[in-house]
C-alpha beads as a LAMMPS data file, in Angstrom:
LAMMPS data file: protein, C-alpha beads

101 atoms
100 bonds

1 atom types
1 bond types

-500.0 500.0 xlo xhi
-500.0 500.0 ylo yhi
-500.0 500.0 zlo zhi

Masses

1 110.0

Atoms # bond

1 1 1 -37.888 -227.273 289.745
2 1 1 -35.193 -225.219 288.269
3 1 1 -32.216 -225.247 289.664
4 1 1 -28.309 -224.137 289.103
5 1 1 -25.136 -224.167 289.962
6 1 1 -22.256 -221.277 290.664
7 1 1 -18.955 -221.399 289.213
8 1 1 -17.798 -222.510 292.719
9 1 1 -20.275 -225.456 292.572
10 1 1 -22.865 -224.222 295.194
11 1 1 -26.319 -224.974 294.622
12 1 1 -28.933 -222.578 293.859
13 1 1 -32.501 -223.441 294.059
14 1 1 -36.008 -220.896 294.348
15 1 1 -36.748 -222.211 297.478
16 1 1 -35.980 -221.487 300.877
17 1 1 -35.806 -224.170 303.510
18 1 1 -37.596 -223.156 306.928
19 1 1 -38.145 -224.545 310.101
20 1 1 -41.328 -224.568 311.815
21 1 1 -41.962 -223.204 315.932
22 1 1 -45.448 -223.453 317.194
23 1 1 -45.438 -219.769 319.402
24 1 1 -47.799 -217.833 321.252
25 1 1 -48.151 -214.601 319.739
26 1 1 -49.423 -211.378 321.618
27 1 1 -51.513 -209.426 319.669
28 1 1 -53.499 -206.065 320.697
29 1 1 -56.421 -207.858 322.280
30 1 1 -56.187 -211.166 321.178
31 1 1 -53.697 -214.393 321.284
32 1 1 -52.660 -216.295 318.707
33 1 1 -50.901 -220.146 319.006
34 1 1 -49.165 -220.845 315.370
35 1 1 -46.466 -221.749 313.296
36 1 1 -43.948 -219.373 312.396
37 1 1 -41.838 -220.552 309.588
38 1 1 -37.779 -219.136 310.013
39 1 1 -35.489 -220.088 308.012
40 1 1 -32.957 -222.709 308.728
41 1 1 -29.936 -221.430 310.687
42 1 1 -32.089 -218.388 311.886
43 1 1 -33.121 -217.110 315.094
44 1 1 -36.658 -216.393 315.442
45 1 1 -35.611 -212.595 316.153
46 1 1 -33.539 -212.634 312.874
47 1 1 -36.817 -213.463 311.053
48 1 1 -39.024 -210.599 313.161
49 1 1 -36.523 -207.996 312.446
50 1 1 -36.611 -208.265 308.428
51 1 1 -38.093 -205.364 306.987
52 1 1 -41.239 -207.487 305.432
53 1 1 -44.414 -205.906 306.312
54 1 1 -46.017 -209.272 307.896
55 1 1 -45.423 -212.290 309.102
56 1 1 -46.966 -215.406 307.555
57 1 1 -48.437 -217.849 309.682
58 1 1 -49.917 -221.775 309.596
59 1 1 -51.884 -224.001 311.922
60 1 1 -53.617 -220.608 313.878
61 1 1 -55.581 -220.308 316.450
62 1 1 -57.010 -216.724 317.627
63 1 1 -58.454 -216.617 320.847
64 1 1 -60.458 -213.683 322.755
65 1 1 -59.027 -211.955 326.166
66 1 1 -61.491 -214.623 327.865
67 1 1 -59.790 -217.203 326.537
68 1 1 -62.967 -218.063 324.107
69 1 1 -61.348 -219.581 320.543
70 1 1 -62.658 -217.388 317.895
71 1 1 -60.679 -219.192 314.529
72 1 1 -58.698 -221.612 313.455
73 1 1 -57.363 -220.702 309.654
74 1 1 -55.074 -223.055 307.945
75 1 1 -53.298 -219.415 306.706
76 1 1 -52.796 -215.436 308.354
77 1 1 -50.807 -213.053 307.314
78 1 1 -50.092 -211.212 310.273
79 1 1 -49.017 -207.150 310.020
80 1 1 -45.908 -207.113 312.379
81 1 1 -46.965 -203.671 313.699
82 1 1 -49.454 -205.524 315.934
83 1 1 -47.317 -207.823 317.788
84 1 1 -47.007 -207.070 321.312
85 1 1 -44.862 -210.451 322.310
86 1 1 -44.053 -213.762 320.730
87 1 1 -42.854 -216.797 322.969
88 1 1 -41.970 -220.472 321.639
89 1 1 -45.216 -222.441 322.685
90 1 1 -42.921 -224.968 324.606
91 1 1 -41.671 -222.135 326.863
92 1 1 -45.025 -221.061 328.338
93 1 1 -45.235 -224.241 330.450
94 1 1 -41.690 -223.160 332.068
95 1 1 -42.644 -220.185 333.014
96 1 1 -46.455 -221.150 334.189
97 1 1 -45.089 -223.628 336.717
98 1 1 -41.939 -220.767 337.804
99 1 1 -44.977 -218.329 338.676
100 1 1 -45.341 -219.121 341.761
101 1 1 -42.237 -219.696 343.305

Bonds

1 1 1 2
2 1 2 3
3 1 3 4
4 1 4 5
5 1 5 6
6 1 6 7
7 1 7 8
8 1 8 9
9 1 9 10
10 1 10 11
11 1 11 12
12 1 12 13
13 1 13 14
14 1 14 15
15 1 15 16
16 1 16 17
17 1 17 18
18 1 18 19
19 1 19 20
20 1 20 21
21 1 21 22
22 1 22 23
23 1 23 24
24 1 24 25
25 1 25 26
26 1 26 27
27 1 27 28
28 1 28 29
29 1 29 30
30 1 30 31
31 1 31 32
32 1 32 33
33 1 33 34
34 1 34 35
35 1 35 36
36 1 36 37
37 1 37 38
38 1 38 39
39 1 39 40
40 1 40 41
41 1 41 42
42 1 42 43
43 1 43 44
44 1 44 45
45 1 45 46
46 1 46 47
47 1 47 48
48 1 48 49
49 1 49 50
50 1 50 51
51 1 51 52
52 1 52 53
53 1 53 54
54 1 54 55
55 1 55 56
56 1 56 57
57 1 57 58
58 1 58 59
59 1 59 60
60 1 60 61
61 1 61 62
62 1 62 63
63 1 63 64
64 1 64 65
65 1 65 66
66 1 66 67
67 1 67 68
68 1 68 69
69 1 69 70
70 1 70 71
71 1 71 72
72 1 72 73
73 1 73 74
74 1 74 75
75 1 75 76
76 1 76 77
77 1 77 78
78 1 78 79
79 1 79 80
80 1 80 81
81 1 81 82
82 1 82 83
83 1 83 84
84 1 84 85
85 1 85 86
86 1 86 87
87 1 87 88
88 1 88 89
89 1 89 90
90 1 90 91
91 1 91 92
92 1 92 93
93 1 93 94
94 1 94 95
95 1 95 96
96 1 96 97
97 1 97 98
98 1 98 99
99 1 99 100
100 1 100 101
């Protein structure tokens, strides 16, 4: 790994540090649970309003509108055009059991 040093003594290296969220992920007529890797420090919305083409995900599922999983791929690269909604996987309980009240 390469790896350098400013003349203010900040380090430089090639790669990028992310964290992972596990999200839902509203496609045209499917639904996707995966990771989304943003970078540390970042918002989610910081990292869907880059001007990159698509979004890279891990860990995905893709399921029909019945509900039917179709694939699990270890890697998608997803064109950002097609995303209807995103939510953190944690907050779909919260709002599932707030439904009815």
């Amino acid at each position: 790994m390469q790896e350098h040093y400013s003349d203010k003594r900040k380090f430089f290296t090639k790669f990028v540090s992310k964290d992972r969220l596990r999200a839902v992920i509203q496609i045209n007529s499917h639904r996707l649970h995966a990771t989304i890797h943003v970078k540390v420090g970042e918002r989610l919305v910081d990292d869907l309003n880059n001007s990159e083409k698509f979004l890279a995900l891990t860990d995905v599922e893709i399921y029909a509108p019945n509900g039917e999983l179709l694939y699990r791929r270890d890697f998608v690269a997803l064109n950002r055009d097609h995303i209807e909604w995103i939510i953190p996987e944690g907050d779909t309980d919260e709002q599932a059991e707030g439904e009815g009240d």
